[in-house]
Structure formats: structure tokens, C-alpha cells
C-alpha positions in Angstrom: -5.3 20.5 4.2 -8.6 20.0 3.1 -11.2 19.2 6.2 -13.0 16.1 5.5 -16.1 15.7 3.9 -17.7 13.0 6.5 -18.9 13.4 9.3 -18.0 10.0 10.4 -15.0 9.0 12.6 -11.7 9.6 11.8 -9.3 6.9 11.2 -7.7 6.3 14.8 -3.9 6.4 14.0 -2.2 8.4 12.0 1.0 7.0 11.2 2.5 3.8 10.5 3.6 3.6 14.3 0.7 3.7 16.1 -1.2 1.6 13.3 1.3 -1.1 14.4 0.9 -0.2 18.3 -3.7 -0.2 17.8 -3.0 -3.8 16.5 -0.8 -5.6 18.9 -2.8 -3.8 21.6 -6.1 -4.8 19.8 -4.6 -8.6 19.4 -3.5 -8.9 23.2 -6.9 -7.5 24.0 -8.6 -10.3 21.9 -6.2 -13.0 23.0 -7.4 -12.4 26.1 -11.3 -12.3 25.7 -13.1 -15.3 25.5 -13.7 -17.8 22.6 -16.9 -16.6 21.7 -15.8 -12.8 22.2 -15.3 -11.6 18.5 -16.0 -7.9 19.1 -12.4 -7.2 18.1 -12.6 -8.9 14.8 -13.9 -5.5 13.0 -11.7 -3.2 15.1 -8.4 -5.1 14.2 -9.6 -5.6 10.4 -10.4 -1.9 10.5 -7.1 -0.8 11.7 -5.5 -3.2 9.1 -7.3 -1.6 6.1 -6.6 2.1 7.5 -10.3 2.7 7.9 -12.4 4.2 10.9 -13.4 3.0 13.6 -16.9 3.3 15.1 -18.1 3.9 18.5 -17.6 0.4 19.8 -14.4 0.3 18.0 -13.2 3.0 19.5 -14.0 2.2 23.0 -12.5 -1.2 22.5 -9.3 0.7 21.2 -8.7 2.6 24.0 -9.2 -0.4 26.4 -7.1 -2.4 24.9 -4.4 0.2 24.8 -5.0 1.0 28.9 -4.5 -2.7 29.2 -1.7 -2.8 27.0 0.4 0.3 27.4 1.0 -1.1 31.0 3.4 -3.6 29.8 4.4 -2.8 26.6 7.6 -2.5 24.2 9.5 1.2 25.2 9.1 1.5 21.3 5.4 1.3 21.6 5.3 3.4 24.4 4.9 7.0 22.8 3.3 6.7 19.6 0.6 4.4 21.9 -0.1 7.6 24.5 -0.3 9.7 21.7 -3.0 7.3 20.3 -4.9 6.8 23.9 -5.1 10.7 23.8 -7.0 10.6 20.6 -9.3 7.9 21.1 -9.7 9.3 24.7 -10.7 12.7 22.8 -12.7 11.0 20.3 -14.5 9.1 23.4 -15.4 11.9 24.5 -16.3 14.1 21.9 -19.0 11.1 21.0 -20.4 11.1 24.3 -20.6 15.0 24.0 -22.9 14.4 20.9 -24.9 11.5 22.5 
């Protein structure tokens, strides 16, 4: 595999399954904010055109997913873990760099 030749984020999910699990988990998240909260406009458009997430994306990913994980779909379950250890990673690499 050839390494990438960025050095900007990598795109979050990394299959179809957890592309679907970031989005209802970024939806919920943005159902529940306020009217005037659009900070997870860009995060769900990113995740819907397979592209990276920045910082703030990112941290709003892996809240969203906490939040949503809690009750979500058995189906959604794994692939969503396997996502909140990534962006949790990511997180934390960032904050490493910062």
C-alpha cells in the first residue's frame, strides 16, 4: 500500500459500515444541538463525500459517537467502536502534535 502523500487527516471510516454508523451518529448529534448549532454541517458533508475530517470534525465525531453508541442499532455497534478507537487515536495523536 502506498503511505499517503499528506500530511493531513485521514479520512475517519474506512468502510462502507462505519461511513453509515459516523453519519446517523453525526445526524442524532445535530438533531439534538440547537438551531443555530451548524458545526456538524461540514462533518456530516465530509463524511458523505468520503473526505477528511479536521480537528473540530473529529472531535465532534467521536462525541457524537459516545453519545450515540449508547443506544444504538446492535448492527451499528461494532463497526461504530472500531470507529471511536480511531478517532479516539486520531484525537490524540493531534493533541500530541499541538
Amino acid at each position: 500500500m502506498t503511505p499517503p502523500t499528506t500530511d493531513g487527516p485521514p479520512a475517519p471510516t474506512t468502510s462502507r459500515e462505519e461511513a453509515w454508523v459516523a453519519h446517523a451518529a453525526l445526524l442524532n448529534a445535530a438533531r439534538s444541538a440547537t438551531d443555530e448549532d451548524l458545526s456538524y454541517r461540514r462533518p456530516i458533508e465530509s463524511i458523505e463525500r468520503g473526505a477528511a475530517l479536521d480537528d473540530e470534525g473529529v472531535a465532534l465525531l467521536r462525541d457524537a459517537l459516545v453519545d450515540y453508541l449508547g443506544d444504538a442499532p446492535v448492527r451499528d455497534r461494532a463497526p461504530g467502536r472500531a470507529l471511536l478507537r480511531r478517532t479516539d487515536d486520531a484525537a490524540g495523536q493531534r493533541s500530541r502534535r499541538a
